[in-house]
ROMILUM-49383 format. One record per residue (C-alpha): x, z negated, y negated; residue number from 0. Coordinates in nm, 3 decimals. Example, Ala and Ser with C-alpha at 12.3 -4.5 7.8 and 13.67 -1.06 7.14 Angstrom:
<pados>
<pado><c1>1.230</c1><c3>-0.780</c3><c2>0.450</c2><pos>0</pos></pado>
<pado><c1>1.367</c1><c3>-0.714</c3><c2>0.106</c2><pos>1</pos></pado>
</pados>
This chain:
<pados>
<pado><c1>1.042</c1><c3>-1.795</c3><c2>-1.051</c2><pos>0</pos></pado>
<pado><c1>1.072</c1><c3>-1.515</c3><c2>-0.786</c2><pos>1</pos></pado>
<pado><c1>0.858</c1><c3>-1.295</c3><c2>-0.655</c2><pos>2</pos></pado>
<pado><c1>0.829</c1><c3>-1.426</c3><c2>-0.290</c2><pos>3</pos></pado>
<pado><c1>0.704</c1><c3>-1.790</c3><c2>-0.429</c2><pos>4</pos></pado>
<pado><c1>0.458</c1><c3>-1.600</c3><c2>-0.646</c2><pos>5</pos></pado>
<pado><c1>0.283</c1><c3>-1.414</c3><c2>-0.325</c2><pos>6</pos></pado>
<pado><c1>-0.004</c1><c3>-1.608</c3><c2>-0.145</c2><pos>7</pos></pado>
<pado><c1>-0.004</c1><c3>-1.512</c3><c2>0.249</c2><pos>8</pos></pado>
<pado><c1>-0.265</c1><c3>-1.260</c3><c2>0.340</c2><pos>9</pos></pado>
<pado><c1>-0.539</c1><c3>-1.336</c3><c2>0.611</c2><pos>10</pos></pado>
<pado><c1>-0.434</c1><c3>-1.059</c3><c2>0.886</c2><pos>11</pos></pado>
<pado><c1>-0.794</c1><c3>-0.924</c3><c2>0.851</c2><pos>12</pos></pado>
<pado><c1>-0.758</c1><c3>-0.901</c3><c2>0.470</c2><pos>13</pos></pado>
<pado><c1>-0.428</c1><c3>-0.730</c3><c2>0.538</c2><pos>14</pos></pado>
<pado><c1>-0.556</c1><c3>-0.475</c3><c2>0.807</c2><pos>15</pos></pado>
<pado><c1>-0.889</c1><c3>-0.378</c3><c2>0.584</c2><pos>16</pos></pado>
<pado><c1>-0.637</c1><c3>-0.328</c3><c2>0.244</c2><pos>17</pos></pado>
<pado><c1>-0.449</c1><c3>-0.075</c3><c2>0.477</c2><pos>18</pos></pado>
<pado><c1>-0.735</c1><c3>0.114</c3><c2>0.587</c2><pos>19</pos></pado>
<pado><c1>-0.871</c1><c3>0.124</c3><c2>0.276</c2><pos>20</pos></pado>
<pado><c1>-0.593</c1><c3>0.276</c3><c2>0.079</c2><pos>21</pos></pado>
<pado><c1>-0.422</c1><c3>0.508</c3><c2>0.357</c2><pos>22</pos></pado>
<pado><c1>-0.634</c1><c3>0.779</c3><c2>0.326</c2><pos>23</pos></pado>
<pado><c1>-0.597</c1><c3>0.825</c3><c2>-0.087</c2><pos>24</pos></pado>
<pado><c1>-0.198</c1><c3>0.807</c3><c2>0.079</c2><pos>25</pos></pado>
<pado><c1>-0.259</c1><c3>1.091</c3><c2>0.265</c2><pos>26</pos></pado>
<pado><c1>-0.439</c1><c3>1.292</c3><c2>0.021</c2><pos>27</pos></pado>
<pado><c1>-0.181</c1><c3>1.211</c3><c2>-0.246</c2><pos>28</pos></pado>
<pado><c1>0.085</c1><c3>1.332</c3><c2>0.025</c2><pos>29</pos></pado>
<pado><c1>-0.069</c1><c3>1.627</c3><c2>0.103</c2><pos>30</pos></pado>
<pado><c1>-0.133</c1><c3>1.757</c3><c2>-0.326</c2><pos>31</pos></pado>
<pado><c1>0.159</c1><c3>1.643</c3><c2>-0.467</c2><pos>32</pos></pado>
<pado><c1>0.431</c1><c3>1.522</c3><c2>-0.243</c2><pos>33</pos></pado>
<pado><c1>0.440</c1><c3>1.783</c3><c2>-0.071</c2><pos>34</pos></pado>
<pado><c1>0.603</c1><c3>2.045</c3><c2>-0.355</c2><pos>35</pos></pado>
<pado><c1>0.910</c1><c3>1.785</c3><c2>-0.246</c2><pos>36</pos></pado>
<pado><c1>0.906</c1><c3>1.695</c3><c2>0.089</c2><pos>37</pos></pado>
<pado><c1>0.827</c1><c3>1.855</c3><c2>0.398</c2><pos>38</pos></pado>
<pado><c1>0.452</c1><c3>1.793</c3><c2>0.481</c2><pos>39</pos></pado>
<pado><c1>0.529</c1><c3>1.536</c3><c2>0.750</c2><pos>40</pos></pado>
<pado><c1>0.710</c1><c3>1.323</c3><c2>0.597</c2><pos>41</pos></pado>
<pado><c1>0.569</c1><c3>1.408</c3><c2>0.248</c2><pos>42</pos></pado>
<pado><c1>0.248</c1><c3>1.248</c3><c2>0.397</c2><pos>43</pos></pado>
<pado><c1>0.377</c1><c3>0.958</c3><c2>0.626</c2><pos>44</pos></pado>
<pado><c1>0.620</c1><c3>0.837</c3><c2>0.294</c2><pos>45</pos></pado>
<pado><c1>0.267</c1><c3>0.892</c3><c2>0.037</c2><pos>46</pos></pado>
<pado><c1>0.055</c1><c3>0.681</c3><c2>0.308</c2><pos>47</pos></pado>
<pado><c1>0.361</c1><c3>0.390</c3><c2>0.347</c2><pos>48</pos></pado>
<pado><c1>0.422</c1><c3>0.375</c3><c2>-0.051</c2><pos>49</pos></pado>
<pado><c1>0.030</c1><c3>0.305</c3><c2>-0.143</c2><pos>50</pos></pado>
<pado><c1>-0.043</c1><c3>0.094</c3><c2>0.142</c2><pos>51</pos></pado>
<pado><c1>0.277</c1><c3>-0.111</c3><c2>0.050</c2><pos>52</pos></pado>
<pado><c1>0.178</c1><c3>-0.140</c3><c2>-0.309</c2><pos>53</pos></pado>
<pado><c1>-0.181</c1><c3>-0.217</c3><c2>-0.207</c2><pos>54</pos></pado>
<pado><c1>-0.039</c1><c3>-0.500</c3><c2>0.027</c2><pos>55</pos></pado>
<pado><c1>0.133</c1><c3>-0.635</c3><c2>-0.273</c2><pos>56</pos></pado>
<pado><c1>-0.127</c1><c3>-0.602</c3><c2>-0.544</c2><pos>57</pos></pado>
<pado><c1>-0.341</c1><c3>-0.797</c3><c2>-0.343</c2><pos>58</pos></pado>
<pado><c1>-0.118</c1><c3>-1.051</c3><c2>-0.234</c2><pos>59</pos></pado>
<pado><c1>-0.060</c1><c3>-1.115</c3><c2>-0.611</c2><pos>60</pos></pado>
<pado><c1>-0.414</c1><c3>-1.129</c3><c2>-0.659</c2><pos>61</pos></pado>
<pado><c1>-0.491</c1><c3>-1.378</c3><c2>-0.421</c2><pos>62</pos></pado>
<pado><c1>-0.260</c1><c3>-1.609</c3><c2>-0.542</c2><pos>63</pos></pado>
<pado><c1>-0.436</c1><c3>-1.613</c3><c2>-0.948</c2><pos>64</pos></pado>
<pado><c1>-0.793</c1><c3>-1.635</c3><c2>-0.743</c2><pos>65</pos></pado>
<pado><c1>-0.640</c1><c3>-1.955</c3><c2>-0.571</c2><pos>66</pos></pado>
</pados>
């Protein structure tokens, strides 16, 4: 079974609140540890994307045991 038949589709405002949640622990992880790599731009924008990304997935998993 892949993946993509195992994820339930998010409601947009489930989607939009997971995002908003996680993207500032993003940008704090960006901005302590990232950084030493990256320049702090990118260090942060690349942190923020990751998490919420992971988040977005997590929770799409999630939804689809709950259902």
């Amino acid at each position: 079974m892949s993946v993509r038949s195992r994820l339930s589709p998010l409601d947009p405002i489930a989607a939009v609140s997971v995002v908003v949640a996680v993207a500032p622990v993003g940008y704090l992880l960006g901005w302590l540890f990232v950084v030493h790599l990256l320049p702090l731009p990118t260090a942060v924008w690349l942190s923020t994307v990751v998490v919420s990304a992971v988040a977005l997935l997590v929770a799409s998993l999630q939804s689809t045991t709950v259902s």
